[in-house]
C-alpha positions as a Markdown table, in Angstrom:
| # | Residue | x | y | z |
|---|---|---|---|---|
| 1 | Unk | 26.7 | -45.0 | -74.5 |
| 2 | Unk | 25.3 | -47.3 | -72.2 |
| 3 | Unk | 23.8 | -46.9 | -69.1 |
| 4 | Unk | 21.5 | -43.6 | -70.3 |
| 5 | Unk | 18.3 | -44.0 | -70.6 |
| 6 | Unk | 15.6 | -41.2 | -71.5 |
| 7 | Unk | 12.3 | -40.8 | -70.5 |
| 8 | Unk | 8.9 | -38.5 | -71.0 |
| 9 | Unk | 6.4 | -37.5 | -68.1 |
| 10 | Unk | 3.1 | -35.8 | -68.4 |
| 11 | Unk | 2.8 | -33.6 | -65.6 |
| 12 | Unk | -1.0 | -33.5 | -65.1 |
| 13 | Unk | -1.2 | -30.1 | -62.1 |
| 14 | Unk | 1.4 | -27.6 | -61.1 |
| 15 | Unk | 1.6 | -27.1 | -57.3 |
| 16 | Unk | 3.8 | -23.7 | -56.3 |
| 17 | Unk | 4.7 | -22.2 | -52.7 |
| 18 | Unk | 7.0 | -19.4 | -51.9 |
| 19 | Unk | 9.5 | -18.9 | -48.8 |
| 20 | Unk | 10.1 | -14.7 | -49.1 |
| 21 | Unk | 13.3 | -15.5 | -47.0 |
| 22 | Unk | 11.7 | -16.8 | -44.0 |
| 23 | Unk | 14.5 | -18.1 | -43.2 |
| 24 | Unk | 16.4 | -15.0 | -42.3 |
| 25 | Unk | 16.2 | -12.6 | -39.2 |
| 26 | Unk | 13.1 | -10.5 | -38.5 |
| 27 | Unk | 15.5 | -7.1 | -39.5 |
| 28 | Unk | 17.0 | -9.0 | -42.7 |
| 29 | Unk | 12.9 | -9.4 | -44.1 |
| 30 | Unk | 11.7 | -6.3 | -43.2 |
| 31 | Unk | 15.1 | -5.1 | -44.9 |
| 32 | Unk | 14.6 | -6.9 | -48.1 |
| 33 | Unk | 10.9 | -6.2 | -47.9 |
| 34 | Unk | 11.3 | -2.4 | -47.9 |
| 35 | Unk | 14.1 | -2.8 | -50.6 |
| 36 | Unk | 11.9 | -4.1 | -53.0 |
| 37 | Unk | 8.9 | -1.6 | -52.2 |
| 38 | Unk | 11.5 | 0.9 | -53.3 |
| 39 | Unk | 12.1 | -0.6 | -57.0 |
| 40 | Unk | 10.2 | 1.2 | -59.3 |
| 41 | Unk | 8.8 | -2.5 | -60.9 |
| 42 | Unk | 5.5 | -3.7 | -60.6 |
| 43 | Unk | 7.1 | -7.4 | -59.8 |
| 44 | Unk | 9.3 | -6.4 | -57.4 |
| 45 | Unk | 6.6 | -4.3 | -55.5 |
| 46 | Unk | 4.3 | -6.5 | -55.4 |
| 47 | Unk | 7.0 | -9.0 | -53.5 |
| 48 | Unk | 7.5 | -6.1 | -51.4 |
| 49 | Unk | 4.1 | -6.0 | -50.7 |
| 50 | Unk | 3.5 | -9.8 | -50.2 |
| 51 | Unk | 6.4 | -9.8 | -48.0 |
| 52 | Unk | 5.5 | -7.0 | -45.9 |
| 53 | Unk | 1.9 | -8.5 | -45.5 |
| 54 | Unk | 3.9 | -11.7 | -44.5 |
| 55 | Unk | 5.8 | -10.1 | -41.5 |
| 56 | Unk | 2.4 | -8.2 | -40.0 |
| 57 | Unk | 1.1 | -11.7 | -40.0 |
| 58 | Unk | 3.6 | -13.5 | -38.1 |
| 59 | Unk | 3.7 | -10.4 | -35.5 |
């Protein structure tokens, strides 16, 4: 098999960001936001929550 070559990187620091759909409507987010503040799961709350906190700081 020519041609495939493999490789091994060290990654040295982990960088992450999240969107929370702010690419959607104003109604869609607050939608989705108060859907997952609904889900009885710590996770899922707790993105409800961020996204929630998101939207009153864009207002």
């Amino acid at each position: 098999m020519n041609g495939i070559v493999g490789f091994e990187r060290t990654f040295t620091r982990w960088e992450g960001n999240y969107k929370l759909s702010q690419n959607r409507s104003l109604v869609d987010r607050q939608n989705m936001s108060n859907a997952e503040l609904e889900i009885l799961d710590a996770a899922a709350g707790a993105v409800g929550a961020e996204m929630q906190h998101n939207l009153e700081a864009n207002e």
